[in-house]
C-alpha positions as CSV (number, residue, x, y, z in Angstrom):
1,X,8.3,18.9,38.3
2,X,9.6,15.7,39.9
3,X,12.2,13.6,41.0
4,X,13.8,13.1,37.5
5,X,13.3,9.1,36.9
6,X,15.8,7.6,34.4
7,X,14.1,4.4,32.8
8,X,14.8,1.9,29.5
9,X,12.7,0.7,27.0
10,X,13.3,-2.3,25.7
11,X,13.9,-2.5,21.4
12,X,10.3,-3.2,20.6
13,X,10.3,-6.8,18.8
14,X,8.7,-6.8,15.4
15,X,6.8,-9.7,13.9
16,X,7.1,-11.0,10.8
17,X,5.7,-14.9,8.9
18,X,4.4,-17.1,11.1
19,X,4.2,-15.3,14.0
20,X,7.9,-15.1,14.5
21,X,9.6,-12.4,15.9
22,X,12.7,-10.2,15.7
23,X,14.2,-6.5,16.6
24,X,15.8,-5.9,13.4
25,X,14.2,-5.7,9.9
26,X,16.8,-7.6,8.2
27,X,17.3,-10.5,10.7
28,X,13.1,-10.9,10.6
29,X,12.8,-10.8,6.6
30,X,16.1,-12.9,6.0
31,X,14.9,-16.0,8.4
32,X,11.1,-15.5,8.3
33,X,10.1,-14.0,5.5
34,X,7.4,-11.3,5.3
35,X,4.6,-10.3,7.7
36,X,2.1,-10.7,4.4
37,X,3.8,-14.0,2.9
38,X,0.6,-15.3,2.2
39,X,-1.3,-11.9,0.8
40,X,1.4,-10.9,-2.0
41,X,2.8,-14.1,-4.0
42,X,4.1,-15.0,-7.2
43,X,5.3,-12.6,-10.1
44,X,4.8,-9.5,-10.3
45,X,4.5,-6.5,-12.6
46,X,6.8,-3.6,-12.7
47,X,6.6,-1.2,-15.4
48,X,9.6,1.7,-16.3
49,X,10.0,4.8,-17.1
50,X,12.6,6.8,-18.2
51,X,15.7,6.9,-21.1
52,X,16.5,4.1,-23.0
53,X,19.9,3.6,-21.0
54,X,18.4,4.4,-17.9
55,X,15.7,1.5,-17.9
56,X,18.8,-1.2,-19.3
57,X,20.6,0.1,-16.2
58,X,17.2,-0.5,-13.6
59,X,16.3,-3.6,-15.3
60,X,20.2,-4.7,-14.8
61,X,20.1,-3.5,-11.4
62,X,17.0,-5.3,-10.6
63,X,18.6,-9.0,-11.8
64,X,21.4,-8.0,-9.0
65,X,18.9,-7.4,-6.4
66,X,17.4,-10.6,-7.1
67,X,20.6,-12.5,-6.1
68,X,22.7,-12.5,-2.7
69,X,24.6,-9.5,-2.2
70,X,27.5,-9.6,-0.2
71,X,29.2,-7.0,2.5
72,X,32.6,-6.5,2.2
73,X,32.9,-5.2,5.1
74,X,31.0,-8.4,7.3
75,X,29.6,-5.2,9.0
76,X,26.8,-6.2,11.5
77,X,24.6,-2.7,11.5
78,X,25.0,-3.6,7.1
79,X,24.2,-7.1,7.4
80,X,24.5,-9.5,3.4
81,X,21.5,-9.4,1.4
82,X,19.9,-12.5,0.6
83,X,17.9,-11.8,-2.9
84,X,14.4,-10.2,-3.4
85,X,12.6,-13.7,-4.2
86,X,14.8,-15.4,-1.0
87,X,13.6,-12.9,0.9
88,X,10.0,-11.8,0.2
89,X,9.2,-14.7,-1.8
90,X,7.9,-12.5,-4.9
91,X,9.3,-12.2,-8.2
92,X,9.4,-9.5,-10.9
93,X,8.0,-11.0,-14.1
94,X,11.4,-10.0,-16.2
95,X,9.7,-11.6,-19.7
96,X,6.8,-8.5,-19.8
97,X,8.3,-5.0,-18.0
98,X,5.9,-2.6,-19.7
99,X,8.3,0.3,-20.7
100,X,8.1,4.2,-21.0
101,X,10.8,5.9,-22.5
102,X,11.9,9.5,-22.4
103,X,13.9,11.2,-25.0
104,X,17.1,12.2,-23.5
105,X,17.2,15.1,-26.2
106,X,14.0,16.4,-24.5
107,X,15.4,16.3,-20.6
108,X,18.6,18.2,-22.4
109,X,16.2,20.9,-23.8
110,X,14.3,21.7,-20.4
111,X,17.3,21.4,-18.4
112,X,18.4,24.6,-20.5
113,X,15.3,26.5,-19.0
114,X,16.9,29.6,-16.9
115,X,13.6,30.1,-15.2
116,X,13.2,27.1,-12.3
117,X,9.0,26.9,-12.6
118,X,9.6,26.4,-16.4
119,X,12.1,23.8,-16.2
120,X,10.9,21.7,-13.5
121,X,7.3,21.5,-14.5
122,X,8.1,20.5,-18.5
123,X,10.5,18.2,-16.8
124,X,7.8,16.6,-14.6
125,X,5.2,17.0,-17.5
126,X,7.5,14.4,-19.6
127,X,7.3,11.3,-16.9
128,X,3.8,12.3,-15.7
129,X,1.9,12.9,-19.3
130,X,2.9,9.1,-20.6
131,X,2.4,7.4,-17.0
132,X,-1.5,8.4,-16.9
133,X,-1.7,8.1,-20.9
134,X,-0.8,4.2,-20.2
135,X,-2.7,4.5,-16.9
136,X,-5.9,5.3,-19.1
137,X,-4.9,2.7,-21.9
138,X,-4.2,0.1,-19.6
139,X,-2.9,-2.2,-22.2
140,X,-1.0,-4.7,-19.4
141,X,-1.9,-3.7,-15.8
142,X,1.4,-2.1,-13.9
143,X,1.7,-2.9,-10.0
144,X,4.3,-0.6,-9.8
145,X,5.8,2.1,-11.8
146,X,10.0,2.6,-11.4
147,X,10.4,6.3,-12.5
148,X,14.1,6.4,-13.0
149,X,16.0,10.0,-13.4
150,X,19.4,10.8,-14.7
151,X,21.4,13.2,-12.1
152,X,21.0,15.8,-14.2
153,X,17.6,16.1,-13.1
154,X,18.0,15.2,-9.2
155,X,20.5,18.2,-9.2
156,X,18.4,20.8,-11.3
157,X,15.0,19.8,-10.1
158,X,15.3,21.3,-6.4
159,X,14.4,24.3,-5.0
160,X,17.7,26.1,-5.1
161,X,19.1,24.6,-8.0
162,X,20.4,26.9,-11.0
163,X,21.9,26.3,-14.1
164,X,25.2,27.3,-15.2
165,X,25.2,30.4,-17.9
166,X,25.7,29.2,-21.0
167,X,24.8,30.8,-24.4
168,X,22.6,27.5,-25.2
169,X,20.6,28.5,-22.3
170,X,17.0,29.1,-22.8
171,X,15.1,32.3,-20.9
172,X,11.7,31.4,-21.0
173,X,8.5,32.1,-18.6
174,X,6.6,35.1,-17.1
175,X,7.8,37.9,-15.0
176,X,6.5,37.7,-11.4
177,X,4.0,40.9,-12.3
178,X,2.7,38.7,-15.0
179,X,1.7,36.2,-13.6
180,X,-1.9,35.0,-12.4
181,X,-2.9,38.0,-14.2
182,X,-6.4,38.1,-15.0
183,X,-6.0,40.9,-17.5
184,X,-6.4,39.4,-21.4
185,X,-4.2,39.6,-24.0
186,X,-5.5,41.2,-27.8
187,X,-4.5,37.9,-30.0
188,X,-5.5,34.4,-28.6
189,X,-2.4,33.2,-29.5
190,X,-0.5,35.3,-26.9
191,X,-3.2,34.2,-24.3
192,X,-2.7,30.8,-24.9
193,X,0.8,30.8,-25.0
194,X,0.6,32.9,-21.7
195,X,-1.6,30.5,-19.9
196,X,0.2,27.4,-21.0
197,X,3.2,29.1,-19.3
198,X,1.2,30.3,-16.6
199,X,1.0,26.4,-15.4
200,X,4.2,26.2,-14.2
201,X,3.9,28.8,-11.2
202,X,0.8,26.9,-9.7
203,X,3.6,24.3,-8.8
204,X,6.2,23.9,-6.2
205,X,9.6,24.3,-7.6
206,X,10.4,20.6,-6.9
207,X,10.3,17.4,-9.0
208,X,9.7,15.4,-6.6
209,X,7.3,16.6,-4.9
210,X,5.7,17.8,-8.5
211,X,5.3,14.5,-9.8
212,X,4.0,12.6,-6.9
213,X,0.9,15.3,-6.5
214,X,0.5,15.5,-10.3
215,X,-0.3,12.2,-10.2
216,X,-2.3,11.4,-6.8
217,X,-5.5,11.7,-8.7
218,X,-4.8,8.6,-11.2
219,X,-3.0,6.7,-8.3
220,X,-0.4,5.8,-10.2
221,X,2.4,4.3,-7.3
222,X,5.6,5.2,-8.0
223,X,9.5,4.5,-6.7
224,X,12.0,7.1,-7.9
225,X,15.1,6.0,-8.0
226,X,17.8,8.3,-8.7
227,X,21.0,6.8,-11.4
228,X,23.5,7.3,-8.8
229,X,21.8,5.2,-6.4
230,X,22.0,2.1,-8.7
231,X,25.2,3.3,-11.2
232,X,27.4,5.0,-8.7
233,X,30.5,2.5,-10.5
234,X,30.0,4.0,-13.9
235,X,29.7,7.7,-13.0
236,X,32.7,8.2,-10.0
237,X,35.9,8.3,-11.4
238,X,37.7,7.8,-7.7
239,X,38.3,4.5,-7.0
240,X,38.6,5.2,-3.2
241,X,34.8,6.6,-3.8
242,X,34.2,3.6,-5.4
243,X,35.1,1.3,-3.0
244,X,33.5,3.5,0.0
245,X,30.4,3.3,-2.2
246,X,30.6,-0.7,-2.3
247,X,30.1,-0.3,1.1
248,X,26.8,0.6,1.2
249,X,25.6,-1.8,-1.3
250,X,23.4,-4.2,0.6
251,X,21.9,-1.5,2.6
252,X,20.6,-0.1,-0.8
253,X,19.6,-3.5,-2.0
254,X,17.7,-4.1,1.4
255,X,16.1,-0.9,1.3
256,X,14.8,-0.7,-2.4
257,X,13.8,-4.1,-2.2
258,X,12.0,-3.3,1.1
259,X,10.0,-0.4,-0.4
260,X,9.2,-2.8,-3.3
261,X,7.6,-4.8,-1.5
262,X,5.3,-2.7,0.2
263,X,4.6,0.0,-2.6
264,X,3.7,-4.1,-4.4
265,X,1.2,-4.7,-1.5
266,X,2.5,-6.8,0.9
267,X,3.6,-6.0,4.6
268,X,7.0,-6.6,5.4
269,X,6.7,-6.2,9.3
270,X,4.6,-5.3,12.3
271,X,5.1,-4.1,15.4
272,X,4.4,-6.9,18.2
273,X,2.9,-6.6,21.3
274,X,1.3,-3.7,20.0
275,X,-1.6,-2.5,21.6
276,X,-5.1,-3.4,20.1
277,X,-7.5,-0.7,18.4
278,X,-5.4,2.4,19.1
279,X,-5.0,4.4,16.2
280,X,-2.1,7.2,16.0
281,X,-2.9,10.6,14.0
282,X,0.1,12.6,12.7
283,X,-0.8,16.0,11.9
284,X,0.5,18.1,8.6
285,X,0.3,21.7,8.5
286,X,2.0,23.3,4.8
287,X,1.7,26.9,3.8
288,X,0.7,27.3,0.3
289,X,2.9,29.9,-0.3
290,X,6.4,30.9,1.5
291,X,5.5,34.2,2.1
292,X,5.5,35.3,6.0
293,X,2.5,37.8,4.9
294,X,0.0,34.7,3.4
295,X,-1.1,32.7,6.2
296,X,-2.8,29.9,4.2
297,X,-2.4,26.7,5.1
298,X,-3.1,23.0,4.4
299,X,-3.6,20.6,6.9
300,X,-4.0,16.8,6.5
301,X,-3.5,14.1,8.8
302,X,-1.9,10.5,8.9
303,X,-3.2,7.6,10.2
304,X,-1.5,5.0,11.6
305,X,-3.3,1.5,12.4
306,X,-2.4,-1.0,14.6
307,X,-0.5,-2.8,11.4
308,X,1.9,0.2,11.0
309,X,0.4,0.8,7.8
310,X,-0.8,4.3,7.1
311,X,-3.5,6.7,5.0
312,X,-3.3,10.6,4.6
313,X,-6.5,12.5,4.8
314,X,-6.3,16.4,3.4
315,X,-8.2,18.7,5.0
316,X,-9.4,22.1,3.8
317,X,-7.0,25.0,2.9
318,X,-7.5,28.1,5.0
319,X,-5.9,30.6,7.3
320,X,-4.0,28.2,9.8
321,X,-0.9,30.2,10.1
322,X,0.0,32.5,13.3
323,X,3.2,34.4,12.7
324,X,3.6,35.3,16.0
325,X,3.7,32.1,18.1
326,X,5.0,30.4,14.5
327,X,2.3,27.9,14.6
328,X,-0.4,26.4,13.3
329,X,-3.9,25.8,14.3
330,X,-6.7,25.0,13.2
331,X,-10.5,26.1,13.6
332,X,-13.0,24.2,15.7
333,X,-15.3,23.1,12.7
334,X,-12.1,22.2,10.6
335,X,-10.7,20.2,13.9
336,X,-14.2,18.3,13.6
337,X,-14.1,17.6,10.2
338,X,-10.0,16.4,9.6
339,X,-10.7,13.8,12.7
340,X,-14.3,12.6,11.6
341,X,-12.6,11.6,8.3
342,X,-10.2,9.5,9.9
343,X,-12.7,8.0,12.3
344,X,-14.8,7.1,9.8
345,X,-12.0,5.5,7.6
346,X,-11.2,3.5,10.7
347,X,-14.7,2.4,10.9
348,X,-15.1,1.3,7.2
349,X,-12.2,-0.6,7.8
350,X,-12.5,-2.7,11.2
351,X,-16.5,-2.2,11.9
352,X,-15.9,-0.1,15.4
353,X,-14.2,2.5,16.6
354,X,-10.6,2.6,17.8
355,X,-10.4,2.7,22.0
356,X,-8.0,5.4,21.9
357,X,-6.1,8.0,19.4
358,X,-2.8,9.7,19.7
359,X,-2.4,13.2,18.2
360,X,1.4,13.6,17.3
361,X,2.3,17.4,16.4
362,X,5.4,19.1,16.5
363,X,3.5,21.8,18.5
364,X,0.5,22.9,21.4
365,X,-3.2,22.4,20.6
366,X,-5.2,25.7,21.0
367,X,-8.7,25.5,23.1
368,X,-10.9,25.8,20.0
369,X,-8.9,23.4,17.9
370,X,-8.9,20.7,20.8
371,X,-12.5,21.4,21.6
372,X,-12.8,20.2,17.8
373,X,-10.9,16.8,18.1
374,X,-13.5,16.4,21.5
375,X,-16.8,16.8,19.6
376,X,-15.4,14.5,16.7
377,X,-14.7,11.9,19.4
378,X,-17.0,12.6,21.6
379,X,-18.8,8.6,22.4
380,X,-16.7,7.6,20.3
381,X,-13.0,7.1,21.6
382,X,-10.4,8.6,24.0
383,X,-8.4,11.2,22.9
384,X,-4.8,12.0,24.1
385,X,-3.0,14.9,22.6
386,X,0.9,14.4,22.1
387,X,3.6,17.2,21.4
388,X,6.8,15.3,19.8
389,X,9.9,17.7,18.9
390,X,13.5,17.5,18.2
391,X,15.6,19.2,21.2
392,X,19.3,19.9,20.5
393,X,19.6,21.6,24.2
394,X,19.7,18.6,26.6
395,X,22.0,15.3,26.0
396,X,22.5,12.3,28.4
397,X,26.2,11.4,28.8
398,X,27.5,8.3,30.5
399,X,31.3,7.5,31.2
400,X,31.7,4.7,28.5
401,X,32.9,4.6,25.2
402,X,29.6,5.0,23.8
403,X,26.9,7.2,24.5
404,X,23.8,6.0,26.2
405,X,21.2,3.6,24.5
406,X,18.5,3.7,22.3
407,X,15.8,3.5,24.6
408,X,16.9,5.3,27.4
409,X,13.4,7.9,28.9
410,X,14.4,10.4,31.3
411,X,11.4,11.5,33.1
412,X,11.0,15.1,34.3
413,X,7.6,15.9,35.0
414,X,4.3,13.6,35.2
415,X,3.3,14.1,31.9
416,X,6.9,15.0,30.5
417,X,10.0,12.9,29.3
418,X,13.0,13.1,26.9
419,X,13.6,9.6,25.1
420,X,16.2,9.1,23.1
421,X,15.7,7.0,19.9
422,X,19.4,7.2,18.9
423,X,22.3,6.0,20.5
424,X,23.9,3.0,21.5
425,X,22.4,-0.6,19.5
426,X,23.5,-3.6,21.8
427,X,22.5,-6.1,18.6
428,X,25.6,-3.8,16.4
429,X,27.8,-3.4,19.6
430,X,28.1,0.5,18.2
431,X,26.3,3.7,17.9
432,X,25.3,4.7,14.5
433,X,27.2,8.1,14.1
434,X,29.9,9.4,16.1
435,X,28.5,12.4,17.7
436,X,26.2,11.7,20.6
437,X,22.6,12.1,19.8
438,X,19.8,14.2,20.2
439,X,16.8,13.1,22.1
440,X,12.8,13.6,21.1
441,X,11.0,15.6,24.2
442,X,8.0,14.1,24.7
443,X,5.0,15.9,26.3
444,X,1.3,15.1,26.7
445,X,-0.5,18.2,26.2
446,X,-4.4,17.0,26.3
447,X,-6.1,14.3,27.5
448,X,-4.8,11.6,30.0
449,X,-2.1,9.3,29.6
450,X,0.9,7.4,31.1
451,X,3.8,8.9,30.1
452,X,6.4,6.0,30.3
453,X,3.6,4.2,27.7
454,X,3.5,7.3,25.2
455,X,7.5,6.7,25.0
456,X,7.2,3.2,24.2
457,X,4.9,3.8,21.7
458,X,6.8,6.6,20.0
459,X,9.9,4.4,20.1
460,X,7.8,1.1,18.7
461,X,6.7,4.1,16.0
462,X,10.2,4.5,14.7
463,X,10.7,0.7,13.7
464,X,7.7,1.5,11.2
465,X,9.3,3.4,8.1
466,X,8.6,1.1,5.0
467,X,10.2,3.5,2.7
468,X,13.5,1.9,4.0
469,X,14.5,-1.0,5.8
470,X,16.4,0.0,8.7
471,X,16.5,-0.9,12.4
472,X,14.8,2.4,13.7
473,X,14.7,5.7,12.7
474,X,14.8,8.8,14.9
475,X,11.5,9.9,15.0
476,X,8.3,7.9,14.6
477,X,6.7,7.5,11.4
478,X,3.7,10.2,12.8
479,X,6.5,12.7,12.2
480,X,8.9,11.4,9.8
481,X,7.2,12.3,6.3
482,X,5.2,15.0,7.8
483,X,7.4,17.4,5.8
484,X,7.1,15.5,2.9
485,X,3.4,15.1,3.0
486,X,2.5,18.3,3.5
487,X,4.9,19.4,0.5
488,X,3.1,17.1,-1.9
489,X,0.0,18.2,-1.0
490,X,0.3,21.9,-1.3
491,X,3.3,21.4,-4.8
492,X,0.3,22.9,-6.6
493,X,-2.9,24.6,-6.5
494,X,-6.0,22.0,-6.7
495,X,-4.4,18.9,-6.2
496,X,-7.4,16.2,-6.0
497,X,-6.2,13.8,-3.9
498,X,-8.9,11.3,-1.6
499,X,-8.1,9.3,0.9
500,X,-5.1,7.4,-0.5
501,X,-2.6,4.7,1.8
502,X,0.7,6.2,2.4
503,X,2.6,4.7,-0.1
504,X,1.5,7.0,-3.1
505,X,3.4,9.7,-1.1
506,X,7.1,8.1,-0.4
C-alpha cells in the first residue's frame, strides 16, 4: 500500500478526417467527417429483411436518417443530427434495396410455441434460412443486411420470456429425458421428426444471440433493429411517452447511423495519441451449459489494434470452469494456442509483432495459464496482465453539486488504482445519471507496467464502442461485449466460426 495519490486523466481526444481532432463522437463526425472518408465512398448496398410493413417502416426510417434531425430539447449531451450522407459522406442506394420478406402469419404461428427452444429456433430459422439462401445466390451483392423484428419477437425471443395461455397455443418439442437421446425410434418417420425437433435444444434460448452464431459461418453482417426503436409514434398510445420518446431521437439517429457505417466498412473514429504497436486482448470465458455441475467452457479472445477496430478468436471448448473460486482458467497448452492465434493475426496484418499486449479479464491469471501467454510471447513481445472489474463498494464524493469527473484515478497501491469512467463531463456541464457512479478497479496482476498509463488506456478504451456513437462508455470495449461474445459463441453446439472482425458479433 501507499500514500493514496488522487490524479486526472484528461478526456482522450479522438481523431477523425484529416487529421483533426475532437473528444466527442458527434462534434468530430459532424465537422470532420469520418476517420475512413477516403476508404468507404459513394452508394451503398443495404439489403432487408423482415415483414412487408416492417421493411416500408426501415426503408421510411432510413430517408429520415438521411436528413437533419433536430433536438427539441437543444440538449448538449443529445446534440442535432446532421444526416447520414452530411455526415459520413455515404449514401444508401434507395433505387435497388434487395428485400427479404417474412410472412407475418408464420412469426404468429411460432410465437404460439409453449416450449421456448421450439419457438425461438423456428423463429430464428425464418430470417436465417433466406439470408444464406440469397447469400449463396448472390443475385446483387448485399453490404449490409437490416434484420428488422416486430416486438412481438424482441419480447418472446429472451430467455425468460413466456407466452400467455391461450387455447390457440401450441405445445410442441421433447421432454428434457428425451432429448439428445441416442436410443432409435421403430418408424423413420418418428426419428426424423424427433431429430428435426431435437435441433432446437443445441441452441441458446435467445434470438439474438441464435441468429448472429447461426450465421457466422456465411458472414452474413447483420444490424437488428427492433420496431420500437424506429416506430415508437405508431405503437405508444401516451402522448407524454411520446413526446419523452422524441427526446431521444437524434441519439438514435446518431447511433444507428454510426453502426452503419462501420458494420459498411469504414472507421468512424480513432483514438489519438494512441500508442504505436500495442495490441489489447480481451478475454471471453462462456459455459456451454448453465449447470453449476458441467464445467465446460469456451474461451475466445478479442483483439484490439492500435485503430480501435477489433477481431474475435475462439479457442477450444474444455473444462475451464472452477466452482470454487468461480472462475475461469485456462490450461497452459490452451493459453499458448488462444494468444499464438492472435499474434499471428497481428503479424499477417502489419508484418511484425506488436511491442506490447494488454490481457483485460474480469479476473486473476493462474501460474499454468500465465506461463502459457509467456511461451506464446516469448521473443516475441511484452506481456502485461490486467484485471478490470466493476466495484460497487468504494465511491469518490466531492462537495459540489456534481459528483467527481470522468477521469478521476485514485491510486492505492503501486500497481493498483480505482478510475472512474463515469461521472461529471465538463463538455455537457452535467453528469449523465443522477446517482453517483461506480468506478472500474484497476490492477496489474502480471507482468510490469505503469499503473497511471494502464488507466489512461482503459479510459481511451471506452471512447471505442462503434456499436453506438456515444461520448464514452463505462468500461472499455476489452470488456464491454465480452458477455455478448461469449454468448454467441457458445448459442449452440458446433458453431464454425474463424477468425472474423468484431462487427459480425454486435
Amino acid at each position: 500500500m501507499i500514500e493514496p495519490i488522487l490524479n486526472y486523466i484528461n478526456e482522450p481526444f479522438l481523431t477523425f478526417a484529416n487529421g483533426q481532432k475532437a473528444i466527442d463522437p458527434r462534434d468530430g463526425l459532424m465537422l470532420f467527417g469520418p476517420f475512413d472518408h477516403k476508404k468507404v465512398q459513394g452508394q451503398k448496398t443495404i439489403g432487408i429483411i423482415g415483414t412487408q410493413t416492417l421493411r416500408k417502416i426501415m426503408i421510411d426510417y432510413l430517408k429520415k436518417i438521411h436528413l437533419p434531425i433536430f433536438n427539441s430539447e437543444k440538449s448538449v449531451a443529445r446534440p442535432n443530427y446532421s444526416g447520414f450522407e452530411a455526415v459520413f459522406g455515404i449514401s444508401i442506394n434507395f433505387n435497388n434495396i434487395p428485400q427479404l420478406d417474412i410472412k407475418q402469419q408464420n412469426i404468429d404461428k411460432f410465437l404460439k410455441y409453449t416450449d421456448p427452444h421450439q419457438r425461438i429456433h423456428n423463429l430464428v430459422n425464418l430470417y436465417v434460412d433466406k439470408l444464406t439462401e440469397y447469400s449463396n445466390k448472390e443475385e446483387v451483392p448485399v453490404d449490409l443486411w437490416i434484420v428488422v423484428i416486430p416486438q412481438s419477437i424482441y419480447q418472446f425471443g429472451r430467455p425468460n420470456s413466456r407466452i400467455k395461455k391461450d387455447e390457440s397455443n401450441v405445445s410442441i418439442g421433447l421432454k428434457p429425458k428425451d432429448r439428445n437421446s441416442n436410443m432409435l425410434l421403430l418408424f423413420p418417420d418418428q426419428q426424423e421428426e424427433r431429430d428435426i425437433l431435437n435441433e432446437a435444444y443445441q441452441f441458446e434460448i435467445n434470438f439474438h444471440n441464435q441468429l448472429k452464431a447461426k450465421i457466422l459461418s456465411s458472414k452474413i453482417i447483420t444490424q437488428i433493429i427492433r420496431e420500437d426503436k424506429i416506430n415508437y409514434e405508431n405503437l405508444l398510445t401516451d402522448e407524454k411517452k411520446i413526446t419523452e420518446e422524441r427526446k431521444f431521437d437524434t441519439a438514435k439517429a446518431w447511433n444507428i447511423s454510426n453502426a452503419l457505417y462501420y458494420k459498411l466498412g469504414g472507421l468512424p473514429w480513432k483514438l489519438d495519441a494512441v500508442r504505436e504497436n500495442v495490441c489489447y486482448l480481451g478475454l471471453v470465458y462462456k459455459k456451454t451449459e448453465t449447470s453449476d455441475k458441467n464445467k465446460n467452457a469456451c474461451c475466445a479472445a478479442q483483439m484490439f489494434l492500435d485503430s480501435g477496430d477489433g477481431m474475435v478468436f475462439r479457442g477450444n471448448v474444455g473444462p475451464y470452469w472452477n466452482k470454487k473460486t468461480g472462475e475461469f482458467h485456462l490450461p497452459k497448452q490452451e493459453a499458448i494456442q488462444l494468444i499464438s492465434k492472435s499474434l499471428e493475426a497481428f503479424f499477417d496484418k502489419f508484418k511484425f509483432y506488436p511491442a506490447e499486449i494488454f490481457i483485460h479479464a474480469k479476473t486473476y491469471f493462474d501460474d499454468n495459464e500465465w506461463a502459457g501467454f509467456e511461451e506464446a510471447t516469448a521473443e516475441k513481445s511484452k506481456i502485461v496482465g490486467i484485471r478490470i472489474r466493476e466495484n460497487n463498494n468504494f465511491k469518490l464524493y466531492r462537495q459540489f453539486q456534481y459528483c467527481v469527473p470522468r477521469g478521476t484515478v485514485l491510486q492505492y497501491d503501486d500497481n493498483k488504482a480505482y478510475l472512474m469512467t463515469k461521472g461529471f463531463i465538463p463538455r455537457f456541464k452535467t453528469q449523465i445519471g443522477v446517482e453517483t457512479p461506480n468506478s472500474l478497479e484497476i490492477a496489474i496482476t502480471r507482468g510490469n507496467a505503469e499503473i497511471y498509463q494502464v488507466c489512461k488506456d482503459i479510459l481511451g478504451l471506452t471512447k471505442l464502442n462503434y456499436n453506438a456513437c456515444i461520448y464514452g462508455d463505462g468500461v472499455p470495449v476489452t470488456l464491454k461485449f465480452a458477455e455478448s461474445i461469449g454468448e454467441i459463441l457458445t448459442a449452440g453446439k458446433d458453431i464454425t466460426a474463424g477468425v472474423l472482425p468484431f462487427k459480425h458479433y454486435i
